[in-house]
C-alpha positions in Angstrom: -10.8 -4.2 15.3 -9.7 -6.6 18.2 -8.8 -9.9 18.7 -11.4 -11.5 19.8 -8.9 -14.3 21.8 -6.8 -11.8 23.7 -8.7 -8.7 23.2 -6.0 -6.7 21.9 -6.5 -4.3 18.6 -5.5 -6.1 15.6 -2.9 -4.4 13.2 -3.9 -3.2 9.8 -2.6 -5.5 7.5 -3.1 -3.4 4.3 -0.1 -2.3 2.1 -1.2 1.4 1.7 2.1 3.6 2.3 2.2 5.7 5.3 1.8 9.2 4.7 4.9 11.4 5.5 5.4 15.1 5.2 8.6 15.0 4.3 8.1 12.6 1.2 6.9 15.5 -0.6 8.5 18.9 -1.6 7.1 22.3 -1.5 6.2 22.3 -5.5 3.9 19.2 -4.3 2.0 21.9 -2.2 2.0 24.4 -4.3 0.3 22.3 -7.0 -1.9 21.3 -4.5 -3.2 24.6 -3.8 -3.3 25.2 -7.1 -5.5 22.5 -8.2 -8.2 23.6 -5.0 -8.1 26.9 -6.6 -8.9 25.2 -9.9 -11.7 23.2 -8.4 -13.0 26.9 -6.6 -13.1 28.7 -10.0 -14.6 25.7 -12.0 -17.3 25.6 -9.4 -17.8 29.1 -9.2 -18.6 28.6 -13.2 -20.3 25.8 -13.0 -22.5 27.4 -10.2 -23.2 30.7 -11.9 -24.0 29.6 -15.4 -26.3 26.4 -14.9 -28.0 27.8 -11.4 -27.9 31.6 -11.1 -27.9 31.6 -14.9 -25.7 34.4 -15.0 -22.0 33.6 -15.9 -19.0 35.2 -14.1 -17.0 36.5 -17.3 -13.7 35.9 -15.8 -13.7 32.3 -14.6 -13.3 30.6 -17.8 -10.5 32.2 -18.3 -8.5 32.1 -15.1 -9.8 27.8 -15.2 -7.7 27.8 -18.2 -4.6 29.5 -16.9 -4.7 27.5 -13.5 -4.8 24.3 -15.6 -2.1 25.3 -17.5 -0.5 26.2 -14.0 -0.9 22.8 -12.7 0.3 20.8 -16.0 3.8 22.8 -16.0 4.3 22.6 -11.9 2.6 18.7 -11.6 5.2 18.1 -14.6 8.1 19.4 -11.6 6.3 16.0 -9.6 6.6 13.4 -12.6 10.2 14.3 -13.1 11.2 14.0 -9.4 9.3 10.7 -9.3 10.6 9.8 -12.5 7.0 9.0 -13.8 7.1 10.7 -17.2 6.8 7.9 -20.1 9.8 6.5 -21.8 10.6 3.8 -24.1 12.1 0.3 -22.6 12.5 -1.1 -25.8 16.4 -0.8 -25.7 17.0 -1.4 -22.3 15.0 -4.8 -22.3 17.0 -6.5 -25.0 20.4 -4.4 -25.4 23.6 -5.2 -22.8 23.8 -3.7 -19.3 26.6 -1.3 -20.6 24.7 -0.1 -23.7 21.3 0.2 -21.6 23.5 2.6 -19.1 24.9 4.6 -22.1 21.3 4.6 -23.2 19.6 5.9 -19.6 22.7 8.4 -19.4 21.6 10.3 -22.9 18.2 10.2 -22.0 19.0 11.6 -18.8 21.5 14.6 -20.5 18.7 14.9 -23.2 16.0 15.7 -21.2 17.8 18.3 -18.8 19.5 20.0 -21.8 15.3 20.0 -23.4 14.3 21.7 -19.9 17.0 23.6 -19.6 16.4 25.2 -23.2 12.4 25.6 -22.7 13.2 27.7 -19.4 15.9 29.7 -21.2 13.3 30.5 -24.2 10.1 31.0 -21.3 12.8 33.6 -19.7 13.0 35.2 -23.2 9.6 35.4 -24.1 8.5 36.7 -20.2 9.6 40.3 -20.6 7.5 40.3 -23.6 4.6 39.2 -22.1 4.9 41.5 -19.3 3.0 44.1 -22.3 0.4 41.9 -22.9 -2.6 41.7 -21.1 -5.2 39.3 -20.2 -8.9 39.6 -21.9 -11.0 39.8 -19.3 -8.9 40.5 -16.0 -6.6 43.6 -16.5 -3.3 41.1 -15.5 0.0 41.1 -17.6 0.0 37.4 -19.3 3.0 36.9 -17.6 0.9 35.7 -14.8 0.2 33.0 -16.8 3.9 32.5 -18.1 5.4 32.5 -14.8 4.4 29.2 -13.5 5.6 27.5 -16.8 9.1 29.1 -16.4 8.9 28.3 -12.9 7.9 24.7 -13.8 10.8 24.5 -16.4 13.8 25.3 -14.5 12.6 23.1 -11.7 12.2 20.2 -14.2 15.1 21.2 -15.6 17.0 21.2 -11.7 14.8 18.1 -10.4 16.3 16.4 -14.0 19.9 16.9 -13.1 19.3 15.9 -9.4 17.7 12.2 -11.2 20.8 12.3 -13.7 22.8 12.6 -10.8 21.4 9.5 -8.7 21.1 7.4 -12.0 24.6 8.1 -12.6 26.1 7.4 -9.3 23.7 4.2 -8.7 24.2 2.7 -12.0 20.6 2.9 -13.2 19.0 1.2 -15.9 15.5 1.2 -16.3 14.5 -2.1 -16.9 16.8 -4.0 -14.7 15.9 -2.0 -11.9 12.4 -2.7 -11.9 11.5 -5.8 -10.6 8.7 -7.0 -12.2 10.4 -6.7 -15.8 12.5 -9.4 -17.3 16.2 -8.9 -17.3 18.3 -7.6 -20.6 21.0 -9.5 -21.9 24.4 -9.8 -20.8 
């Protein structure tokens, strides 16, 4: 759009981010590619059951093990971005100190939680190398390795937050803007 004064292109004032490559990390991309594969098989279902009226046996199948897939690696995402849920309740109404103490245990309570699912998916992923999928002849490891893959990256993209929190000070609630300050 131009100015219509000067004739010069007008900026876009609109507050969407600019995209950056290097805002995202390689689990970003593989989930990515992950979720197109998703949206390949589901159509490939959808397609051959309601218009060729002929489903393709595998497909339901492999859609179930590629959402899995996704959940466990998009989970990697949420605890980078530190968008899984938690409850503020404490941190809004105890002390500063307390709420650190607080945001510290939740932090060393959710890595030693990862850390303990990958150690029991690495257990239980020589054991599934015996089983096999029903309708594709695939060990159900497969299936099991993004989930352990997933868990020891939330369990390493945990310590990395832990690590930030602890050396910034962070609290929750009195980081965030928009929410009212705790007491002092």
């Amino acid at each position: 759009m131009a100015d219509s004064a000067s004739g010069t292109p007008k900026k876009d004032d609109s507050s969407a981010p600019e995209f950056k490559f290097s805002d995202y990390k390689i689990e970003d991309y593989v989930v990515l590619l992950m979720f197109w594969a998703l949206a390949a098989v589901v159509f490939a279902q959808f397609f051959s059951r309601y218009v060729l009226n002929s489903s393709i046996v595998w497909t339901e199948e492999m859609a179930r093990y590629l959402l899995i897939s996704v959940g466990f690696l998009g989970s990697v995402m949420a605890t980078r971005k530190r968008a899984h849920i938690f409850v503020e309740i404490g941190y809004r109404f105890f002390p500063r100190k307390i709420g650190f103490i607080f945001s510290t245990l939740v932090d060393i309570i959710k890595i030693v939680f990862f850390g303990i699912c990958a150690y029991l998916s690495i257990r239980i992923f020589p054991i599934m190398m015996r089983q096999r999928m029903v309708t594709v002849s695939w060990p159900m490891a497969v299936v099991y390795a993004p989930v352990l893959v997933g868990f020891v990256l939330m369990t390493f993209r945990s310590a990395q937050v832990a690590w930030d929190h602890w050396k910034s000070g962070y609290i929750p609630v009195v980081n965030d803007p928009n929410a009212p300050m705790p007491m002092d």
